[in-house]
Residue, then its C-alpha position, 0 to 999 in steps of 0.5 A: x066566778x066571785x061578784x061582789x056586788x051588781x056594779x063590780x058585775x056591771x063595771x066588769x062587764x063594761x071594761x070587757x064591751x070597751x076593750x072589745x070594741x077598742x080592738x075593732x075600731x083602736x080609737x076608742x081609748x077616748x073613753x080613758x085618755x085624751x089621744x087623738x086620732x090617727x097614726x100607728x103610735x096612737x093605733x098601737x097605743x089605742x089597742x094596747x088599752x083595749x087589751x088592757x080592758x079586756x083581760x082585766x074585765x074578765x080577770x075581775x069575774x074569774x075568781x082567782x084573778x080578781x086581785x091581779x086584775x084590780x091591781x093591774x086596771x088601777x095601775x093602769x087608770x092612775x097612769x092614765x090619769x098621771x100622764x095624759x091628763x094631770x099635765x093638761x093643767x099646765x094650760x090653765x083649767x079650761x072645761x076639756x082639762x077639767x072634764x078629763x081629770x074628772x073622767x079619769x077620777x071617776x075610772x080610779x075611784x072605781x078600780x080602786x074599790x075594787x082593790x080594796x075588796x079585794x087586796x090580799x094578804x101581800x097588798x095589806x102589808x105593803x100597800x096598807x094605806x090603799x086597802x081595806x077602810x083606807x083605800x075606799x076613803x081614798x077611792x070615795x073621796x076621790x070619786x067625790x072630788x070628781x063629780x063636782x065638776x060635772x056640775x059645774x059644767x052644767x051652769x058654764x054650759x047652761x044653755x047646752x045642759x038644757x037642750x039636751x033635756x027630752x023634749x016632753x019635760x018642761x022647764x028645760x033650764x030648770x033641770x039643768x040647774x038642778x041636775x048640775x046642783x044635784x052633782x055638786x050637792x053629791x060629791x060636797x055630802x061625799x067628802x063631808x060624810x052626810x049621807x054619803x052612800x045616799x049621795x052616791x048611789x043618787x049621783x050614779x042614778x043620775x049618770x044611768x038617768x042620762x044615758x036613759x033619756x038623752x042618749x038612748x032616745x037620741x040611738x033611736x032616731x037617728x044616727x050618731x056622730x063620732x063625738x056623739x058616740x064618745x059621749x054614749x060610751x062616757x056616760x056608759x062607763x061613768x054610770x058603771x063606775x058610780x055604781x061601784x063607789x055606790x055598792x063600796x058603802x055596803x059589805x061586798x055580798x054581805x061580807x065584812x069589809x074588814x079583809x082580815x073577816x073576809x076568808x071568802x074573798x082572800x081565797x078568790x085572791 
């Protein structure tokens, strides 16, 4: 087993937990495209996902299977993102097509770190541009774009935002202004470079923050819906997702990010 950072371990980890829970329930691929309910195609395609998430959670932990994995999870998040969520702008840009383009962006950026780490000889000669210093630019750029909307959706929204701040906080409108200026604030130092890791790991505090004091609270005192439950599940993989663009300013287990001085990591490819 090769870690290369906490939030490669957490994401990882976190694929493994969905796609288990996918193969119990087959309609949770929610979480990663806009499917609904019901239905053998959509039953078949919900657990097709979930093995997806499965193999490659455990693949980004098994040492020799850690490039493959990252190859196959990125591929698999950009069709995602490509096919069930890109075509939703036809109708506009009202919050549930921009909400999932911003999920499905996040879940990218992700991967797509982890295959910059860990691109191998053959990905660094035929994919240049999504490897090593490129494809994390690409990934980190991507995440920035993404979380901009969250806070958007904050001020739409205000009045949502601030009921779901605990109650034993004051100023409920408050937070929500600032929660929703803190992502956008995030994602624009991101993209400008200023104090990007900074933004980063605040940005995934944030997210980890949420499911801490909204959601969790909220598990113990009574029972969830199941669009409640989606949204657990969301901020979940959202928060693990930001944990890895986070830890992508910071060499992987103190090993340069150059993949040509990274002799540790190509072997585990």
């Amino acid at each position: 087993m090769r870690i290369a950072s906490p939030g490669h371990a957490v994401f990882a980890a976190t694929m493994i937990a969905i796609g288990i829970l996918g193969l119990f329930k087959a309609n949770l691929t929610t979480v990663f495209q806009p499917l609904s309910e019901g239905g053998r195609a959509n039953q078949a395609l919900a657990l097709v996902c979930a093995i997806i998430c499965v193999a490659c959670g455990v693949g980004l932990l098994w040492g020799s299977k850690a490039l493959p994995a990252a190859r196959v999870l990125l591929l698999y998040l950009l069709f995602c993102l490509l096919v069930f969520r890109v075509p939703g702008l036809l109708r506009g840009l009202p919050v549930d097509v921009y909400w999932s383009l911003s999920h499905g962006g996040v879940l990218v950026a992700a991967a797509w770190v982890l295959y910059a780490w860990f691109a191998g000889a053959w990905d660094r000669e035929h994919a240049r541009f999504a490897t090593g210093d490129n494809g994390l630019r690409i990934a980190r750029a991507l995440y920035g774009v993404a979380i901009i909307p969250f806070g958007i959706a904050h001020f739409q929204y205000l009045e949502h935002t601030a009921s779901m701040v605990p109650s034993w906080l004051p100023g409920h409108v408050g937070w929500a202004y600032f929660t929703g200026a803190a992502f956008i604030a995030a994602g624009v130092a991101i993209l400008i470079g200023v104090w990007p890791r900074l933004a980063a790991v605040l940005s995934a505090f944030e997210m980890g923050l949420f499911l801490a004091l909204v959601w969790i609270p909220a598990m113990a005192k009574r029972s969830l819906n199941s669009f409640e439950w989606g949204e657990v599940l969301t901020t979940w993989v959202l928060a693990a997702c930001a944990w890895v663009v986070a830890d992508s300013y910071r060499p992987p287990n103190g090993v340069p990010l150059d993949q040509r001085e990274r002799p540790a990591l190509e072997q585990t490819a």
